[in-house]
N, C-alpha and C positions, 0 to 999 in steps of 0.2 A: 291252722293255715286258712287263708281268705282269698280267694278269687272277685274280681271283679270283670266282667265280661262287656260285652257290648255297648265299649264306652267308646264316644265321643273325646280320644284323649287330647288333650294341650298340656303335654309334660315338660315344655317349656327346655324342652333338648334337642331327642330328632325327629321326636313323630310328634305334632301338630295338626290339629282337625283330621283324624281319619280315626278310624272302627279299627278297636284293638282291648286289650286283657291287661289287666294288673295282677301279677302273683305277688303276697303279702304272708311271712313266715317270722316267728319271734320279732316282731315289729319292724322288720325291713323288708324293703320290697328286693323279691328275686327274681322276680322276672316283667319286664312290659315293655309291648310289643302291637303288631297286626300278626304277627305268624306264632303265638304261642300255642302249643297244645295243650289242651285244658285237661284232657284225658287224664294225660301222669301225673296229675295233681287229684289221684280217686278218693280222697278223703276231707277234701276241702270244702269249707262254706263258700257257695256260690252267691255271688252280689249278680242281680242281673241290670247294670246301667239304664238298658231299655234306649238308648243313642242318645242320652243324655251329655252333656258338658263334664268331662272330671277333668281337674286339675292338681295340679300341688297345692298345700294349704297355705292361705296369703300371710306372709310375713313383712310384718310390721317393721321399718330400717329405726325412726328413732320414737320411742313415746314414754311415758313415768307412768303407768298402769302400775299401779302395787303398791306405788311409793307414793303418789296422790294419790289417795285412795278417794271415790266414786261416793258422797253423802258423809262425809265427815270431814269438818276443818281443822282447826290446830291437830287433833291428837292422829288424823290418817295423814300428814302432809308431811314429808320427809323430804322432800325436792331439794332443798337449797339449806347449806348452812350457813348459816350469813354470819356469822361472827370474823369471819375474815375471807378477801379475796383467791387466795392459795389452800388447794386442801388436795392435791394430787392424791393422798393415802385413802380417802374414803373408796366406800366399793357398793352400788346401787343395790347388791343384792343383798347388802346386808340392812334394806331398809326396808324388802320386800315382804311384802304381805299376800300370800299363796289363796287367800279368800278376801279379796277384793271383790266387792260383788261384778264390778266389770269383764272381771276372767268369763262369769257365765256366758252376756252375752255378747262379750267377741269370739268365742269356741263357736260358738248356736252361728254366727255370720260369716262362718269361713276362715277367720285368722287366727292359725295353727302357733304360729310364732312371734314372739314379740323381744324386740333390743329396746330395752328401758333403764333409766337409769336419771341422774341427777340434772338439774335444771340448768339457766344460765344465769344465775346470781354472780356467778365467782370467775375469775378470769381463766382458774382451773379447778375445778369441781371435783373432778373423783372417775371412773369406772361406770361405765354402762355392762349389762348384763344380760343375756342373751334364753330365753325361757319357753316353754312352750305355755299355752294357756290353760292348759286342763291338769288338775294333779292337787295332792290333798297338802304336800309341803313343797317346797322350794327345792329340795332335794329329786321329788319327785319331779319336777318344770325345770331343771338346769340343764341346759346345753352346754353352753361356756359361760360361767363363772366371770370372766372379765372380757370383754371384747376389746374394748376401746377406752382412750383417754376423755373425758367431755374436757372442751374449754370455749371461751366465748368472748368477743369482742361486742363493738356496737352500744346500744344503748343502757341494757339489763345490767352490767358490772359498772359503768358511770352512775348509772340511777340509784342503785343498793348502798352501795360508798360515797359517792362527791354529793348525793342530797345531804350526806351525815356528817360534811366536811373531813372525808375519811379518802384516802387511797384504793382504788382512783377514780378521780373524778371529769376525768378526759379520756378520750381515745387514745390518744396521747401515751399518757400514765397506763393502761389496760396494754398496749402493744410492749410497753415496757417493760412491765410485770413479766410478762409473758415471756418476755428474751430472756432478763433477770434470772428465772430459774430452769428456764432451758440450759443455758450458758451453766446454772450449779448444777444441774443434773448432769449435762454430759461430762463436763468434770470428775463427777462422782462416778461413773460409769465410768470412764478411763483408768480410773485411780483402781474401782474394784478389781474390771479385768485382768487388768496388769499385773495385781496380786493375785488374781483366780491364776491367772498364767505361768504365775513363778517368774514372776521380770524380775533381773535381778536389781536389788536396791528396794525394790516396789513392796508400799506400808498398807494395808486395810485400813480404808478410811472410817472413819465413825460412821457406825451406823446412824441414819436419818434417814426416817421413814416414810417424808414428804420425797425427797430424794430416789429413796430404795425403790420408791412405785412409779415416780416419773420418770424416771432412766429407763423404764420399757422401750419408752417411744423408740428409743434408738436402737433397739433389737427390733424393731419395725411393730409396734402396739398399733391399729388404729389410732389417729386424734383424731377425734369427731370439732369443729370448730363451729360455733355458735356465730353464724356474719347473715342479715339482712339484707342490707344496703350495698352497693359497689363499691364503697372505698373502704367499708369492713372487709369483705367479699377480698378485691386488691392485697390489703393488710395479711387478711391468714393467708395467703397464694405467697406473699412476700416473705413470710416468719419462715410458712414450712418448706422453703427453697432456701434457706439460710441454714435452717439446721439438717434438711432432708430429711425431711415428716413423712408418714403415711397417711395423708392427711384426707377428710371429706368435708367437704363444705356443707353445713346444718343450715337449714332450711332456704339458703341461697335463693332469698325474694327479686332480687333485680339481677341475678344471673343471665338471665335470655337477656337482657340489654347489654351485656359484655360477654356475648358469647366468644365470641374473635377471641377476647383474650382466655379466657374459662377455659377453649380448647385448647391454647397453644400453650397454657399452663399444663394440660393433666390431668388435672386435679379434677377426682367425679365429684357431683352434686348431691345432696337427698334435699329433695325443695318440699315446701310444702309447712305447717295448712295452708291451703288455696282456699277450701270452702270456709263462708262468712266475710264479717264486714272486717276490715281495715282497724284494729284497734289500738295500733298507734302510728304515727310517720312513717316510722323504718316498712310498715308493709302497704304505706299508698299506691305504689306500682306491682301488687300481690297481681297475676294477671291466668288466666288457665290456658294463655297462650305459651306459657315459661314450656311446656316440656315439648310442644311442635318443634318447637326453636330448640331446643336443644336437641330432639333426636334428628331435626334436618342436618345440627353443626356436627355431630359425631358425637356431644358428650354424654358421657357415661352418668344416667341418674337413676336415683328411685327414690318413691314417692311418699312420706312419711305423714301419719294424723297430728304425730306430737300430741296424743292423748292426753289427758282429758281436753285440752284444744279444743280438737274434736273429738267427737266420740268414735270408737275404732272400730263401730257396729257403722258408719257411712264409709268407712273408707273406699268401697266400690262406688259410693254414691258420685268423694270426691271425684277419682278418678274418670267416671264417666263423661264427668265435665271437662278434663282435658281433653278427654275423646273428641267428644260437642268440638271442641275446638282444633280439631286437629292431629291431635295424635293417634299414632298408626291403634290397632288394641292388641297387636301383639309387643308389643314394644310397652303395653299399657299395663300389660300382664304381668311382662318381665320385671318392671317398677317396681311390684309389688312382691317377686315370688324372687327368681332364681339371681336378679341385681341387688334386690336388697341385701338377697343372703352373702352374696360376694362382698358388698362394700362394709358387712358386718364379720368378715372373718370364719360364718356357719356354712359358707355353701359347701362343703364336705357331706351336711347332713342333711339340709334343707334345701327347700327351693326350685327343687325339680323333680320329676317322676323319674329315678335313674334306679341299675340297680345298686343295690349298699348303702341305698339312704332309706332314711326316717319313712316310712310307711306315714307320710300326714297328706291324707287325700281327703277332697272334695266335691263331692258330685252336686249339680246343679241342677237346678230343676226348671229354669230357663236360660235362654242367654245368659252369657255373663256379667255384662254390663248392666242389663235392663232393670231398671229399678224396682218392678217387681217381682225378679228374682230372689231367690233362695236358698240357702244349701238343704237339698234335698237330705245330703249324710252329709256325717263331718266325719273323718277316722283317723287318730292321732296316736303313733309308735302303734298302730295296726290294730288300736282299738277303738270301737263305733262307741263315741260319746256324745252324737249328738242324731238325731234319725227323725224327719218331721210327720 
């Protein structure tokens, strides 16, 4: 059992900035509070905060940590299979590498949790995978196994195929793709039902196993969608009101220019990288005014590295720079911790100081924001692996 006392908590639920306790038992937190009694806890390691910053531990909404691996080219880089635009059956974590040297230090920088998975080569890529950072296999880092659909529009799926005279090599052809096996999947899914149901007449369709993993969607899987630009942006807003997707907009660069619509669609954001230069068209309008604008319009976002992008050891860095620019830092917080975990399917486990979740705490050894800050402790499933 582990106590933690005279914290400064932002649990990112109901107690925010005030003096209060974390009780921590077989890796979940059982109790936290400002009124705990520390007492009937007489056998417990005491942490003493000292009115330091603790938080939940920052979760990462989308990055390839594992699968591009940090110092190796071809043989660490699993991102994309490019031999064809459709691969709905892959699954990111079966690309993952549990010693990536990266895991060390984004654990050592506060991010407890990370959604990583496959790139935007292909119009439908595969399964994003949801992990903690610390752990000696994959087995040990799994939360959930499959989160989300990756798919992607824009430039990356034009550029991979129509440079090769290959499909597709338009927007166009990419929106279409994209209906094309929506349309067989939900088919497939009607036809299994039907048979799971005992309809009478109703055949079991051939097993297809592009199919059998893209037919989630429609039991409500996450689709994570790959859009840039406004009219990619428009396009996935368009597809997943067609089929009734669960859909989030990936990396949504010119979102704040159509926020009007963005709200009256629904449909939450994870925007982001902001930090760095511009390295292609689609993010000339990349701006670190995107999420003022979005949290003045109502919409629901958080805020992703897309590692190796950037490195997952700035992500407070990024984010400070929204700040700079306007956004609230609790709203800055939530981006990072108890939104992300919502818009990846984990907030059951992650993302907040509550009780019956993941014991993944972080205590600060300054502000939060302030660049030179640092996690003082890192404690993941209620054990200290990181202490400076």
């Amino acid at each position: 059992m582990l106590i933690i006392k005279n914290a400064n908590l932002v649990t990112m639920h109901e107690d925010n900035y005030v003096s209060g306790s974390i009780v921590v038992e077989n890796g979940k937190i059982i109790a936290v509070g400002t009124d705990i009694i520390l007492e009937q806890y007489a056998n417990a390691e005491v942490i003493d905060a000292k009115g330091l910053f603790v938080t939940p531990g920052i979760v990462d909404p989308h990055c390839h940590i594992g699968i591009m691996e940090e110092g190796i080219r071809f043989e660490g880089n699993d991102t994309n299979e490019m031999s064809g635009p459709i691969y709905p059956e892959l699954r990111g974590i079966d690309s993952l590498y549990s010693k990536d040297i990266a895991f060390e230090y984004t654990y050592k920088a506060g991010i407890t949790t990370v959604n990583t998975g496959p790139g935007s080569a292909n119009v439908i890529g595969g399964t994003f995978t949801a992990v903690k950072t610390y752990g000696e296999t994959v087995e040990d880092m799994v939360i959930k196994e499959e989160t989300s659909m990756k798919m992607a529009l824009g430039e990356n799926p034009k550029r991979v195929y129509g440079t090769n005279q290959k499909n597709p090599g338009t927007r166009m052809a990419s929106a279409a793709l994209m209906r094309e096996w929506l349309f067989k999947a939900k088919e497939y899914h009607t036809k299994l039902n039907a048979f799971k149901n005992g309809k009478e007449d109703a055949k079991e369709p051939a097993f297809d196993m592009k199919l059998h993993s893209l037919m989630r969607v429609f039991d409500g899987m996450i689709v994570k969608i790959h859009a840039h630009r406004r009219d990619d942006i428009m396009t996935a807003i368009r597809i997943s009101k067609e089929f009734g997707l669960n859909t989030t907009i990936e990396h949504a660069t010119e979102a704040y220019l159509i926020a009007d619509a963005i709200k009256e669609s629904g449909v939450p954001c994870i925007i982001g990288p902001t930090l760095g230069i511009a390295t292609k068209y689609e993010l000339v309008n990349k701006s670190f005014k995107s999420a003022k604008v979005m949290e003045d319009a109502g919409i629901k976002f958080a805020i992703m590295t897309d590692h190796p992008v950037i490195s997952l050891d700035t992500t407070l860095v990024q984010v400070a720079l929204f700040i700079k620019e306007g956004l609230s830092e609790l709203e800055a917080l939530r981006s990072i911790t108890i939104t992300s975990a919502q818009l990846n399917g984990i907030e059951d486990r992650v993302g907040s100081l509550e009780v019956g979740k993941d014991a993944d705490i972080v205590i600060w050894d300054g502000p939060i924001f302030d660049i030179m800050t640092r996690p003082e402790m890192v404690i993941i499933d209620g054990q200290i692996v990181h202490q400076k």
